[in-house]
N, C-alpha and C positions, 0 to 999 in steps of 0.2 A: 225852782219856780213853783210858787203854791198852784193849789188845782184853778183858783177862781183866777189867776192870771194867764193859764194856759186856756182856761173857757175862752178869758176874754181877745184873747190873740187870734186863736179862730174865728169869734165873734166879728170881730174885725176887718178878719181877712176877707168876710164874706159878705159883710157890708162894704167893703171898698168894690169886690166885685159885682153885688146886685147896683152900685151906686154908676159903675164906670158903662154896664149893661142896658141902664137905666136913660146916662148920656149918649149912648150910643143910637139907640132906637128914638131916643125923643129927640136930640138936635144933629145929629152929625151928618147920617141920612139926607134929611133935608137938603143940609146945605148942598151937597150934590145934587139937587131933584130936576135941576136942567142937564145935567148930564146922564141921568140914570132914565129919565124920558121917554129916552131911544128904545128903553126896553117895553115892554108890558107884559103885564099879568091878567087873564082873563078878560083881556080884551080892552083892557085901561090902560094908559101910562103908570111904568112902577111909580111915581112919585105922589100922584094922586092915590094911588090902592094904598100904597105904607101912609099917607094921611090919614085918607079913608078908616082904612079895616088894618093894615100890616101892623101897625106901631102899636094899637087898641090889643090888640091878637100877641104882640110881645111882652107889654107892660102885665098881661094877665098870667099871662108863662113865667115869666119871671119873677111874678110873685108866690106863684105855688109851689116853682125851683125852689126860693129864697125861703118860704116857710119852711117847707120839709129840710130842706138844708140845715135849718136852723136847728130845725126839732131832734137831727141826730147830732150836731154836735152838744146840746144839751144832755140827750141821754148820754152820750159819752163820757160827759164830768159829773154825771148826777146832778142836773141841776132840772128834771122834768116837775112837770105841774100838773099831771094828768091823773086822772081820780086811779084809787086804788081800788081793784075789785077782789 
């Protein structure tokens, strides 16, 4: 298996995981949000706080996971971008 098809399998791998991470916080939640009610967070119901602030608060996490994640399986096949000093 060449190097740029082992990049790309990784690459992959970790787009299906930022994508399933992704589904997870933006719809699945939800659909539970009259069940999840019951609970609260700082004084709200969880279903309004993950509207509100939780799911805003995961989608940004997840994306700084998903870059840095990226950025080492790049340097790992030599494929970085990053200026040379």
């Amino acid at each position: 298996m060449s190097n740029k098809a082992k990049h790309w399998e990784k690459t992959k791998g970790q787009m299906i995981v930022t994508l399933l991470l992704w589904f997870f916080f933006g719809y699945v939640i939800f659909m539970f949000g009259e069940s999840i009610n019951s609970a609260s967070f700082l004084g709200y119901p969880l279903a309004y706080y993950m509207c509100a602030q939780g799911s805003l608060i995961a989608f940004v996490v997840i994306l700084f996971w998903s870059a840095n994640r990226q950025e080492k399986i790049d340097e790992e096949f030599g494929f970085t971008s990053g200026e040379d000093d």
